[in-house]
C-alpha positions in Angstrom: 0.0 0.0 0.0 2.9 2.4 -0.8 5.1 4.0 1.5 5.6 2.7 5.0 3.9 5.0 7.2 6.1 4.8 10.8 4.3 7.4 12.4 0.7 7.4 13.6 -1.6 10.1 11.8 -4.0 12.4 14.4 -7.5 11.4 13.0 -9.7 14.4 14.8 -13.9 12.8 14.6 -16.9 14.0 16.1 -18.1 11.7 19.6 -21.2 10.6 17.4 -19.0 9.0 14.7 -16.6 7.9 16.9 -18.1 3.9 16.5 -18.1 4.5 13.1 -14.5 4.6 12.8 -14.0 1.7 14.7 -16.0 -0.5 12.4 -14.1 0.5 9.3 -11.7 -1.9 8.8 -9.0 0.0 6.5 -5.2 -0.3 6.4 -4.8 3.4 7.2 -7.3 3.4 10.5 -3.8 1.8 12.7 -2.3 5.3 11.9 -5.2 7.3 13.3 -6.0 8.3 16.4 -9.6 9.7 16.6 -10.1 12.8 19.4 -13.2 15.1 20.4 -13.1 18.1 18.0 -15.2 21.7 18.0 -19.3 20.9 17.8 -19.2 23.8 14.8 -17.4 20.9 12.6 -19.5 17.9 13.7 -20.5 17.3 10.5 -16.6 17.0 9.0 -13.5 14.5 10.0 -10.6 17.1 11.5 -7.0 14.6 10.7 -3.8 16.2 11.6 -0.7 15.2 8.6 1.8 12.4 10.8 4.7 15.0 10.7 3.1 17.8 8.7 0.9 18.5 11.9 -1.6 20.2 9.0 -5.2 19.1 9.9 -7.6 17.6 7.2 -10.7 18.2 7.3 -13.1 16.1 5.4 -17.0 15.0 5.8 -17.9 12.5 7.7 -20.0 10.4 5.4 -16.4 10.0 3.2 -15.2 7.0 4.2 -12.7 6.6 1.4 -8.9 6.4 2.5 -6.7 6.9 -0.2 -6.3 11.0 0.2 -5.1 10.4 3.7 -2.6 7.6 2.7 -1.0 10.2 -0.3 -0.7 12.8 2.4 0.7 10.1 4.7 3.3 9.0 1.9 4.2 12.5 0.8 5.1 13.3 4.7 7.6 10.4 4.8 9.0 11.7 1.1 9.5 14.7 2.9 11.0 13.3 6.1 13.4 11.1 4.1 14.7 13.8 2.2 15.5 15.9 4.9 17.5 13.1 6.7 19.7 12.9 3.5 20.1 16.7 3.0 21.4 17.6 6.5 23.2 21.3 6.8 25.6 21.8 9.2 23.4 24.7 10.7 20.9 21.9 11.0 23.6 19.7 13.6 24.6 23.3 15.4 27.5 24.5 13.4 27.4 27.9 13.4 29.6 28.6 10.9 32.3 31.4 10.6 30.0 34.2 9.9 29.7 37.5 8.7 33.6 38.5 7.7 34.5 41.6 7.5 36.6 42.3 4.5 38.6 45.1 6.6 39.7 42.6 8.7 40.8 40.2 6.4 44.8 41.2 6.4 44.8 41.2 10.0 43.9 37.4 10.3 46.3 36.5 7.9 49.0 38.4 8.8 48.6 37.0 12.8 48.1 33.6 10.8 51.8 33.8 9.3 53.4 35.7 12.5 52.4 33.5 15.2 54.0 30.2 13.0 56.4 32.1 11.4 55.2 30.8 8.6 56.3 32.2 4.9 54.2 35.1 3.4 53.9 33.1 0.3 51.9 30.3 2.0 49.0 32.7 1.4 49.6 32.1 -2.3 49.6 28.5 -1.9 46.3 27.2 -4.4 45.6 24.0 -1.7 45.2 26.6 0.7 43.0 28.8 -1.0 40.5 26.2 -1.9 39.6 26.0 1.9 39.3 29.4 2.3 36.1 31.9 2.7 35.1 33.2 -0.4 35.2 36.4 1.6 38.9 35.9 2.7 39.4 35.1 -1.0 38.3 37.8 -2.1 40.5 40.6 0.4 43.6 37.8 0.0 46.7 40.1 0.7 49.6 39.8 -1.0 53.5 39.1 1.0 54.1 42.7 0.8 50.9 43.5 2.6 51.3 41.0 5.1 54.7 42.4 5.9 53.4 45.7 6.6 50.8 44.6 8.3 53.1 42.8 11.1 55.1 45.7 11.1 52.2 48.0 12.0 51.0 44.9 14.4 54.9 45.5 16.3 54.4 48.9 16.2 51.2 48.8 18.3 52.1 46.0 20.6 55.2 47.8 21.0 53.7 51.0 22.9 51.3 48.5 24.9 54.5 47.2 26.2 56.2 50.3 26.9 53.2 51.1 29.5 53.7 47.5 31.1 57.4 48.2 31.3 57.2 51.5 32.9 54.9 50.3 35.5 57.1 47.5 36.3 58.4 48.1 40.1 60.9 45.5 40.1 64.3 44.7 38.3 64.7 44.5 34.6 67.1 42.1 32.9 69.0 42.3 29.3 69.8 39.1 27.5 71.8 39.6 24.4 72.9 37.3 21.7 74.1 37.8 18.0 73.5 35.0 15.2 73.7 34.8 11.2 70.4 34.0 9.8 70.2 31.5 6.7 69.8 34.4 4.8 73.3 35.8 5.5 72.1 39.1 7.8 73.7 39.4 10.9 71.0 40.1 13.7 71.0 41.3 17.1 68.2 40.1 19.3 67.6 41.6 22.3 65.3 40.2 25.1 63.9 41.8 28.4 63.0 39.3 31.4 61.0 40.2 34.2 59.3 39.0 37.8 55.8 39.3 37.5 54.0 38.2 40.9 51.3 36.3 39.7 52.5 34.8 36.2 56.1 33.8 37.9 59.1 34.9 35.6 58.8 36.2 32.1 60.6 37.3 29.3 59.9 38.9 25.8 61.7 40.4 23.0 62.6 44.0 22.7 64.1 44.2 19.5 66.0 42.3 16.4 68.3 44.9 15.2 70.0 43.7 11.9 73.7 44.7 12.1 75.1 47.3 9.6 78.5 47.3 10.7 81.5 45.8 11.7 80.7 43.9 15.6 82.6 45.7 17.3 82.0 46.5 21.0 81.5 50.0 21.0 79.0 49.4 18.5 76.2 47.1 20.4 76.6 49.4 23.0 75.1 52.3 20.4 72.8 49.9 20.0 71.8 48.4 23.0 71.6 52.1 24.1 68.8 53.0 21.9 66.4 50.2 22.1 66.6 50.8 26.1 66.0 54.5 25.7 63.1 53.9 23.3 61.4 51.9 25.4 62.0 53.8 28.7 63.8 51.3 31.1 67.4 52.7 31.5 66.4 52.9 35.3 65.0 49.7 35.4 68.1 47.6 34.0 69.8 45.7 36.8 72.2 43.1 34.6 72.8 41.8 30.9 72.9 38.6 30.4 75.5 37.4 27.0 78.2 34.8 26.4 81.9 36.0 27.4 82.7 37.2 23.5 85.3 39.9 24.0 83.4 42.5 21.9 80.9 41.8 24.7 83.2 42.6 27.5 83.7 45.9 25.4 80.3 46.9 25.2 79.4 46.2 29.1 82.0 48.8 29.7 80.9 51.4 27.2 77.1 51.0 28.3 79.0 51.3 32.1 80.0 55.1 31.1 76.1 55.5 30.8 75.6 56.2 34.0 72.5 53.8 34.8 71.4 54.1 38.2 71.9 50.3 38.8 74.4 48.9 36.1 77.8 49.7 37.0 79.2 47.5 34.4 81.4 44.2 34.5 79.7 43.3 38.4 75.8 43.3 36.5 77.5 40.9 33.8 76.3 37.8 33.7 77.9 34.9 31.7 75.8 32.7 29.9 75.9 29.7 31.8 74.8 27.2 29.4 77.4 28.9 26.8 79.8 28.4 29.7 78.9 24.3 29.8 79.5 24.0 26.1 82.9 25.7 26.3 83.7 23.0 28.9 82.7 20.2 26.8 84.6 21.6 23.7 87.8 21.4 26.2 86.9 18.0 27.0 86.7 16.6 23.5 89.3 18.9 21.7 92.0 16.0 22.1 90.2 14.0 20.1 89.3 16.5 17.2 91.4 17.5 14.4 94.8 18.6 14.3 95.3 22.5 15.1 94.7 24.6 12.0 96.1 27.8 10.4 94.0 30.8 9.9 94.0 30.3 6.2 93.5 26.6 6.0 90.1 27.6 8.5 89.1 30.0 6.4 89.2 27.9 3.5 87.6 25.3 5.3 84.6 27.5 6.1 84.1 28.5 2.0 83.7 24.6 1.3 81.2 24.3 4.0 79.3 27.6 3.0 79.1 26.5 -0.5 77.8 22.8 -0.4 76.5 22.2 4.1 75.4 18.7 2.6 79.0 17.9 0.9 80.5 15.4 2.8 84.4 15.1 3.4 86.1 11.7 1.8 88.5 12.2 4.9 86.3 11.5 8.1 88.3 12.8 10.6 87.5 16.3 9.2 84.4 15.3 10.3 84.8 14.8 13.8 85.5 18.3 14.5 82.1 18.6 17.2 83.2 21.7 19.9 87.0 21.9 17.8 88.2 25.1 17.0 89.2 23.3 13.1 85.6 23.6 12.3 84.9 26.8 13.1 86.2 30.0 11.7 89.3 31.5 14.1 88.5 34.7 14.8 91.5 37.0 16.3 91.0 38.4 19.7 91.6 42.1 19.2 88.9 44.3 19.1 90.7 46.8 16.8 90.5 44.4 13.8 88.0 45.4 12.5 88.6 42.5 9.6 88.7 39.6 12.4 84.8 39.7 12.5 83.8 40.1 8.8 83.2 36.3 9.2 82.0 36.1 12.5 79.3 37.3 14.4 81.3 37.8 17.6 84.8 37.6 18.9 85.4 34.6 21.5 87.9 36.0 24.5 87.2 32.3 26.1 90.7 30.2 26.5 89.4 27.3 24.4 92.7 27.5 22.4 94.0 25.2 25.0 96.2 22.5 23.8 98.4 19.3 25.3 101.3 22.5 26.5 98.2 24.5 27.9 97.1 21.6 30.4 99.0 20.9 33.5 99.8 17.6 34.9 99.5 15.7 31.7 99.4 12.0 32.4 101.9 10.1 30.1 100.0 7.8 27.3 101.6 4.5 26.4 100.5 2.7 23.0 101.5 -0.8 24.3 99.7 -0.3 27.7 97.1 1.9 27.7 93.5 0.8 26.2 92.8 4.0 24.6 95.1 6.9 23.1 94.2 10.1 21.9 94.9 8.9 18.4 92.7 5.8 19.0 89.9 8.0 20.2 90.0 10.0 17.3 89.4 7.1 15.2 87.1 5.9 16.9 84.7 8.9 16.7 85.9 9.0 13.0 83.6 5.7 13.0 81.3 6.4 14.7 80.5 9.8 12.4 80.9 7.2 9.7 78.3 5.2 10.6 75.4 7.9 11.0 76.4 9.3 7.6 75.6 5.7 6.1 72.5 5.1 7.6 71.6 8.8 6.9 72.4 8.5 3.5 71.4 5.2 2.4 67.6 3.9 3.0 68.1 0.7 2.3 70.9 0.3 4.8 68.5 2.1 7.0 65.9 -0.4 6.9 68.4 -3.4 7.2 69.7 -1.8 10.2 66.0 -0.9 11.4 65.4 -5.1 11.0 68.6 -5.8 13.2 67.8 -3.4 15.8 64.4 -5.0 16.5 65.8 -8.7 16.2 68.3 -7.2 18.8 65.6 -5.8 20.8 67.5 -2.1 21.1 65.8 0.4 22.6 64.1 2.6 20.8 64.7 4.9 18.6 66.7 3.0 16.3 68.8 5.4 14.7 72.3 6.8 14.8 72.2 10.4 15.5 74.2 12.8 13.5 77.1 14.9 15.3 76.4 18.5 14.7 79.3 21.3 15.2 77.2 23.9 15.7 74.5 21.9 17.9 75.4 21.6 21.6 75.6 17.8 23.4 75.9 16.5 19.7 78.5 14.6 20.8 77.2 12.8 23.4 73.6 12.2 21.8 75.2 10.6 18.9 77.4 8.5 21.6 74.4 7.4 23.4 72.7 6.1 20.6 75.8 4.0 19.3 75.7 2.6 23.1 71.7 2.0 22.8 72.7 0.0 19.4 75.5 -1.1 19.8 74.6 -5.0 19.4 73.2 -4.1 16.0 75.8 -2.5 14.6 78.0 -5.1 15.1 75.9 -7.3 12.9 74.9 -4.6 10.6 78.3 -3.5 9.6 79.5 -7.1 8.7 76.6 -6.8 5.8 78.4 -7.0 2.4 75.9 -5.2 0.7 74.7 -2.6 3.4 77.4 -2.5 5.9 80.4 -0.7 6.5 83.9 -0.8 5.2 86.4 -2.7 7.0 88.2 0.5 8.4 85.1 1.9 9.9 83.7 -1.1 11.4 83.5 -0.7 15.5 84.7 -3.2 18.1 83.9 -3.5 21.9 86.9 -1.5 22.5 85.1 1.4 20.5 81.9 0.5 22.6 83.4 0.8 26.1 85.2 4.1 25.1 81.5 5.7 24.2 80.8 4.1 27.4 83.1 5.7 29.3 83.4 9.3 27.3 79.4 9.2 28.0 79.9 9.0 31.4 82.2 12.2 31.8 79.8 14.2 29.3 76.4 12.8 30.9 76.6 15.6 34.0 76.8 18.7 31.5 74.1 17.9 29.4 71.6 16.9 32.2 72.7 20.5 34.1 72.7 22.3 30.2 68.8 20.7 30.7 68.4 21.9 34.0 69.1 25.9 32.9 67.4 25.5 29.9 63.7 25.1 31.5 61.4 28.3 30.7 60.8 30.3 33.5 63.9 29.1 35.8 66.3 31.9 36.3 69.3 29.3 38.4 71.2 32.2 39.3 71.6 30.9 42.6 72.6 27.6 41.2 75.7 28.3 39.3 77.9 27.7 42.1 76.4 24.3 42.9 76.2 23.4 39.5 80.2 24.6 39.0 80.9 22.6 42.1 79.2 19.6 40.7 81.6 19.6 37.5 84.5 20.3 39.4 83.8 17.2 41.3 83.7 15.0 38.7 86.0 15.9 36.9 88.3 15.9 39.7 86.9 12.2 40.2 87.7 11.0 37.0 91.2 12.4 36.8 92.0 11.0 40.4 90.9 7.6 38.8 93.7 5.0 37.6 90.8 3.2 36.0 90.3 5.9 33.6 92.8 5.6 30.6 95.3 8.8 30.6 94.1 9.7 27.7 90.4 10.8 29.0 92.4 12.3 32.9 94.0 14.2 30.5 90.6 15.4 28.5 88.9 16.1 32.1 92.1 17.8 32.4 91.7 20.3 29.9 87.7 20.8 31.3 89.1 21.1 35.0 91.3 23.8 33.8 88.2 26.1 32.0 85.4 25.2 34.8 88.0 27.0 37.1 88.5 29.8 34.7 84.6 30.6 35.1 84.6 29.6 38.9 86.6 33.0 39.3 85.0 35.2 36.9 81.8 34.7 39.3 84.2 36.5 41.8 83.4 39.5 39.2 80.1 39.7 39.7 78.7 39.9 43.4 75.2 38.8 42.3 76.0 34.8 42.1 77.0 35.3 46.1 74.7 37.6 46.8 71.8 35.1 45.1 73.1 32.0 47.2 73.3 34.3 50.3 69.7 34.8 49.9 68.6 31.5 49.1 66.6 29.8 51.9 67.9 26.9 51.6 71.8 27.7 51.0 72.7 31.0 52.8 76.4 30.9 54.2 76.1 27.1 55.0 76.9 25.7 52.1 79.6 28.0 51.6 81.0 26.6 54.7 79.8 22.7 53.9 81.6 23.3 50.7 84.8 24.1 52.1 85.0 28.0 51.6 87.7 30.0 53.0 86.3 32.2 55.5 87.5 35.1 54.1 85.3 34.2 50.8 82.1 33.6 52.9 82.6 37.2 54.8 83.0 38.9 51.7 79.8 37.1 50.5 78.1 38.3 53.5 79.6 41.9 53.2 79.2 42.0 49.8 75.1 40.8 50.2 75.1 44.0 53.2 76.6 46.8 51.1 74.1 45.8 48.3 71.1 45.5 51.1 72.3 49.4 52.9 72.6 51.2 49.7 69.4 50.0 47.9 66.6 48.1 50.0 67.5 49.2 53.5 64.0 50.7 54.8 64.6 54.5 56.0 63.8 54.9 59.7 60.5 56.1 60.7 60.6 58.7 63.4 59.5 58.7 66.6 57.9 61.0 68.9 60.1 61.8 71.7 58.9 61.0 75.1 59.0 63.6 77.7 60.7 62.7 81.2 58.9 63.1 84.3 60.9 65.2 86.3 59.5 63.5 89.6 60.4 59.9 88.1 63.2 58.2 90.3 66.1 56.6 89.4 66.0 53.0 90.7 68.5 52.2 93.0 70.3 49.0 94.4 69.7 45.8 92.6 66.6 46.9 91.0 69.4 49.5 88.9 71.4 46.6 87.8 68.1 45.1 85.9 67.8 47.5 83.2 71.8 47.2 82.4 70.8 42.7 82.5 68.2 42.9 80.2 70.4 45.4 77.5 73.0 42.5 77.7 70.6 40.1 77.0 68.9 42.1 73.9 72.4 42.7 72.7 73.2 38.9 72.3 70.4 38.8 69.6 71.0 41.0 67.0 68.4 43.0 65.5 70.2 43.3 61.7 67.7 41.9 59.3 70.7 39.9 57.7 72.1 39.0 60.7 68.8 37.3 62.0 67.8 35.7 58.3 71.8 33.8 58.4 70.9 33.0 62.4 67.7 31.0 60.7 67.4 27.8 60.3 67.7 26.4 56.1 64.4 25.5 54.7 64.6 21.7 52.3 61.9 19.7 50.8 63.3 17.0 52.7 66.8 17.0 51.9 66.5 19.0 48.1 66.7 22.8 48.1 63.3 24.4 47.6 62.1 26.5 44.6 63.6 29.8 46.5 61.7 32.3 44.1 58.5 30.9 45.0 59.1 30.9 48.4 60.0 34.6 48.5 56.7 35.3 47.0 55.4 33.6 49.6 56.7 35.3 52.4 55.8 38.5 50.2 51.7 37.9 50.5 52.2 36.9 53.8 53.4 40.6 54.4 56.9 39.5 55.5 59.4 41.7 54.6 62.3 40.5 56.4 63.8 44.1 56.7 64.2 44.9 53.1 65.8 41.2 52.2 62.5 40.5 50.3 62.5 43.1 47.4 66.2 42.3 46.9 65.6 38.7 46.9 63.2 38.7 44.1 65.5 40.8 42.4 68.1 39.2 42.5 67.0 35.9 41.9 65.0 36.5 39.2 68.2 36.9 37.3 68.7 35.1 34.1 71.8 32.8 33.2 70.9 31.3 29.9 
C-alpha cells in the first residue's frame, strides 16, 4: 500500500462518529488516532498530517482512505529527504560568519606571524581552496602582510612600553648575535622580568640587523637605543650574554652610561649554558682534528658555505664537534675590524687550549694503555661514519631498522648525527651508538649494506663511548636543567660549578680511567676554574646563594670555603642591602621625662643594664637574623627559593628589606 507510514496520523472525529471509525476496517485506520473536536465541525472528519501537523478536514459520510494515505506517503518523502540533505546549521554548526573584509589582512598576517610561517603560504592554491570566499576575495599579497606585522609591532610595541614603565621590580638584558640562513647578521635583544602572579617572564625588545663591523662600541650604540626607546634605563639591573670579547667591550661602554643600577662588569652575567658547552669543547678537543692555520680555516669555512650537505672523503675532518678546526678562528683584538667580517662575535674564552696549555698531563703508552688520543679520534671518526651511512642510504636504514628490532634495542633505532654547531651532539650521537651497539656489530658485517672494514666498530670502541658518555652525561643533564622556561638558576651556578669540578676531579683521580680521558677532564678542569673565578666578578652569584633559603652561608662553609670568601659574601650581600633596599627609619615621637620619676636604686638598677645584655646577644640586623635562621629543604632537596619569596611576600613578610632584593636578584637570568 505504498510508503511505510512509521508514524501514527491524528485522525480528529466528532463523539457521534466515533463507533463509526472503529468499524471500518481499513489499512490506514492503525495510523489514526480519533479525538473530540469543535461541535461547529461535527458534520466534518478534522486529521492532523503524521509530521506535517496540517489538519484535514473532510466529511464525515467520506469513508474513502486513499487522500489520507498520499498525504501520509508525501510526509515520509519529505522526512526522508531531509534526513539525506542535513546542513551543518541543521547539527549546530554555526559557521564562521559574517567577515568583515577590513579585517581580512589582520587574520592573515597573525596567521603567518604567530607560526612564522612564509608570506607566500598565502599564495599557496591548496590553501586557497579551503578558504572563505570572503577571505578570498580581500587575500593580501606578501608585501601586505609584511606591513601589516610591522604595523601589528608597532602597536604592541607601545602597549608594552606602558607595562614596562609600570614594572616596580628589576629588569634584565639578555643579548645574543646569530647569522640567519639568509646571511644578515642580527642582534636580538630580550627583556625578562618578575611578575608576581605569572612567575618569571621574558619577551623580545628588539631584532636589530647589524650594519657594521661587531665591534664593541657598536652594540653598546645599539643596546643604548632600544633601552631609551622603550623607557627602562632605570630599570636595568644586569645583561645577560656569552663571554665574546666584543661583549666585554660593550658592558664597559654602556657602564659610562651612567644607569642608576648597572655599574658594568659586576651586572654581567655569563651565559651559563654557553659556559657548559665551552667546557665540553675542552673536553673533546683531544680527540678532534689537528690544530689549523688561519688560512686553512678560512678555507675550510668557504667549502662548507658552499655545499653544508657535501661530505668530506676524509672523516676525521668530520669529527670536528666543539673543535676550534671547524669553526672560523676569529682573532681576539677588538681593533681588527677584519677579524669579525666572518663572524658574528669575537670569542675571548681560553678554548685554544692544547696538550702544552694543560698541566699535569698523564703520560699515554700505545703498548699499555686501552685508549690513546689517536685511537679515540678514530674511533669517533667511525662512529660519524656510521650515521652518515644510515643517513644516507635507505636501504641500509631499513636493514639496520630489522637488526635493531631482532636485537631488541631500545628505541629509537637510529644513529644520530654529530652536529658542530649543535650543543651535546656529541654525546647524543654516543648514546645512541651505546643504545645500538649489538646491531651495529651485525649490521656493519653486511656486504651489501654495511660498512667498510676500516670503519667497522669493536667493543673497544663501545666501552670508550661508554666511558666518554659517562664524563659528558653531567653537562648535558645540568645544560637541561638551565634551559627550563621560567627558571632563572642564578643561585645555582655555584652548585652546579661545584658539581663539575667534582667530577672531573673524580675522574682524573681515577687510575681506572685511561690517561688519555684524565688528560681530557684535564683540559675541562682547567676552564670550569677559569669561570669559577670570573663569578668572583660579579657579586650577584653570592649575593643570590646568600639569599637562598635553603643555601645561605652554610653551604659555603659545607663546601669548604675560606672564610674570608664567605665574609665577603656576606659583606658583599650588606653593602648591596644598605645602599638600595634598607627601609629608612620612621621617626618617633620623643617622650618627655617626668621630672618627679626616680632613678631605681640598688639591685633593681642593675636590671635594666641585665636585660640590654641580654637584647644585645640577639642582634636586631635583618641579615644577621635571616643567616641565624634555620635552612628551609623539601626533605633534603633545596626548595624553589623564588616561590618561596613570593610567599613570604603575600604573607606581608618583609624580612627588613631582604625580600624586594631577593626577588630581584634571583630573578636573574643565566641562559
Amino acid at each position: 500500500m505504498g510508503l511505510p507510514l512509521p508514524l501514527p496520523i491524528r485522525l480528529t472525529w466528532t463523539r457521534s462518529n466515533l463507533e463509526k471509525v472503529k468499524s471500518l476496517h481499513l489499512p490506514v485506520e492503525g495510523l489514526l488516532v480519533p479525538i473530540p473536536i469543535r461541535r461547529s465541525l461535527a458534520e466534518h472528519n478534522e486529521l492532523p498530517g503524521p509530521l506535517c501537523g496540517k489538519r484535514i478536514n473532510r466529511p464525515t459520510s467520506d469513508s474513502s482512505c486513499s487522500n489520507l494515505l498520499k498525504h501520509a506517503a508525501s510526509c515520509v518523502k519529505k522526512k526522508h529527504d531531509q534526513d539525506h540533505t542535513r546542513t551543518l546549521g541543521s547539527l549546530g554548526v554555526t559557521g564562521t560568519g559574517d567577515i568583515d573584509p577590513r579585517e581580512v589582512t589582520q587574520k592573515c598576517a597573525i596567521w603567518c606571524a604567530e607560526a612564522a610561517r612564509p608570506f607566500s603560504a598565502l599564495e599557496d592554491n591548496s590553501l586557497k581552496s579551503i578558504l572563505h570566499p570572503t577571505v578570498l576575495k580581500n587575500l593580501p599579497n606578501r608585501r601586505m602582510v609584511s606591513k601589516a606585522i610591522h604595523v601589528f609591532y608597532t602597536v604592541v610595541q607601545e602597549a608594552f612600553k606602558l607595562e614596562l614603565k609600570s614594572h616596580t621590580g628589576a629588569l634584565y638584558l639578555g643579548l645574543d648575535a646569530w647569522q640567519s640562513p639568509n646571511g644578515f647578521d642580527i642582534l636580538g635583544i630580550v627583556v625578562y622580568w618578575l611578575n608576581e602572579r605569572a612567575g618569571l617572564q621574558s619577551m623580545p625588545l628588539d631584532f636589530i640587523k647589524l650594519s657594521r663591523s661587531h665591534t664593541g662600541k657598536y652594540l653598546a650604540e645599539t643596546v643604548q637605543l632600544v633601552v631609551e626607546k622603550f623607557g627602562i634605563a632605570s630599570k636595568i639591573y644586569g645583561i645577560v650574554s656569552d663571554n665574546a670579547s666584543n661583549n666585554e667591550v660593550m658592558v664597559n661602554e654602556l657602564k659610562n652610561l651612567k644607569w642608576p643600577h648597572f655599574k658594568g662588569q659586576p651586572q654581567w652575567i655569563r651565559c651559563f649554558a654557553h659556559i657548559l658547552n665551552l667546557i665540553a669543547k675542552a673536553i673533546l678537543r683531544p680527540f678532534g682534528p689537528q690544530k689549523r692555520n688561519q688560512k686553512e680555516t678560512s678555507d675550510l669555512a668557504d667549502r662548507s658555505e658552499s655545499d653544508s650537505e657535501t661530505e668530506s672523503s676524509d672523516c676525521e675532518e668530520q669529527i670536528a664537534l666543539y673543535t676550534k678546526g671547524s669553526e672560523v678562528v676569529i682573532s681576539d683584538s677588538e681593533d681588527n675590524d677584519l677579524g669579525d667580517s666572518d663572524g658574528i662575535t669575537k670569542e675571548a674564552d681560553s678554548e685554544e687550549l692544547d696538550t702544552n696549555d694543560i698541566q699535569q698531563l698523564s703520560d699515554e703508552d700505545e703498548d699499555v694503555d686501552k685508549y690513546t688520543s689517536s685511537s679515540c679520534r678514530q674511533t669517533l671518526t667511525k662512529f660519524r661514519a656510521i650515521a652518515r651511512k644510515l643517513k644516507k642510504s635507505p636501504n641500509s636504514k631499513a636493514t639496520f631498522i630489522k637488526l635493531c628490532i631482532e636485537k631488541k634495542c631500545d628505541k629509537p633505532h637510529t644513529i644520530e648525527r654529530d652536529v658542530c654547531t649543535r650543543w651535546n651532539s656529541t654525546l647524543i650521537q654516543l648514546n645512541s651508538i651505546i643504545r645500538c651497539h649489538s646491531a651495529i656489530i651485525e649490521w656493519q658485517k653486511d656486504k651489501k649494506y654495511g660498512l667498510a672494514r676500516k670503519y667497522q666498530i669493536n667493543e673497544r670502541d663501545i666501552k670508550l663511548a661508554i666511558d666518554l658518555a659517562a664524563i659528558l652525561q653531567p653537562l648535558l643533564e645540568i645544560t637541561l636543567q638551565v634551559s627550563l622556561a621560567g627558571s632563572p638558576r642564578l643561585s645555582h651556578v655555584v652548585v652546579f660549578i661545584d658539581q663539575i669540578t667534582e667530577h672531573l676531579s673524580t675522574i682524573i683521580a681515577q687510575e681506572s680511567y685511561a690517561p688519555v680521558l684524565r688528560n681530557a677532564c684535564r683540559g675541562g678542569l682547567q676552564l670550569t676554574n677559569k669561570y669559577y673565578t670570573l663569578t668572583d666578578c660579579s657579586p650577584l652569584y653570592r649575593v643570590a646563594m646568600i639569599l637562598h633559603p635553603s643555601f645561605k652561608d652554610e653551604y659555603f662553609k659545607i663546601a669548604g670555603w675560606d672564610q674570608k670568601w664567605i665574609d665577603d659574601a656576606i659583606s658583599h650581600t650588606r653593602e648591596m642591602w644598605i645602599n638600595h633596599y634598607k627601609p629608612k627609619p620612621i621617626p618617633t615621637a620623643s617622650k618627655s621625662v617626668d621630672p618627679k620619676s626616680k632613678h631605681p636604686t640598688g639591685f633593681l638598677s642593675q636590671l635594666g643594664a641585665a636585660s640590654a645584655a641580654r637584647s644585645g646577644n640577639s642582634s636586631t640586623d635583618p641579615l644577621d637574623i635571616w643567616l641565624s635562621g634555620a635552612l628551609v629543604l623539601d626533605g633534603s632537596d633545596p626548595i624553589d627559593a623564588l616561590e618561596w619569596w613570593l610567599q613570604q611576600k603575600r604573607g606581608g613578610n618583609t624580612y627588613g628589606g631582604l625580600l624586594t632584593m631577593a626577588l630581584d636578584v634571583l630573578s636573574c637570568p643565566v641562559f
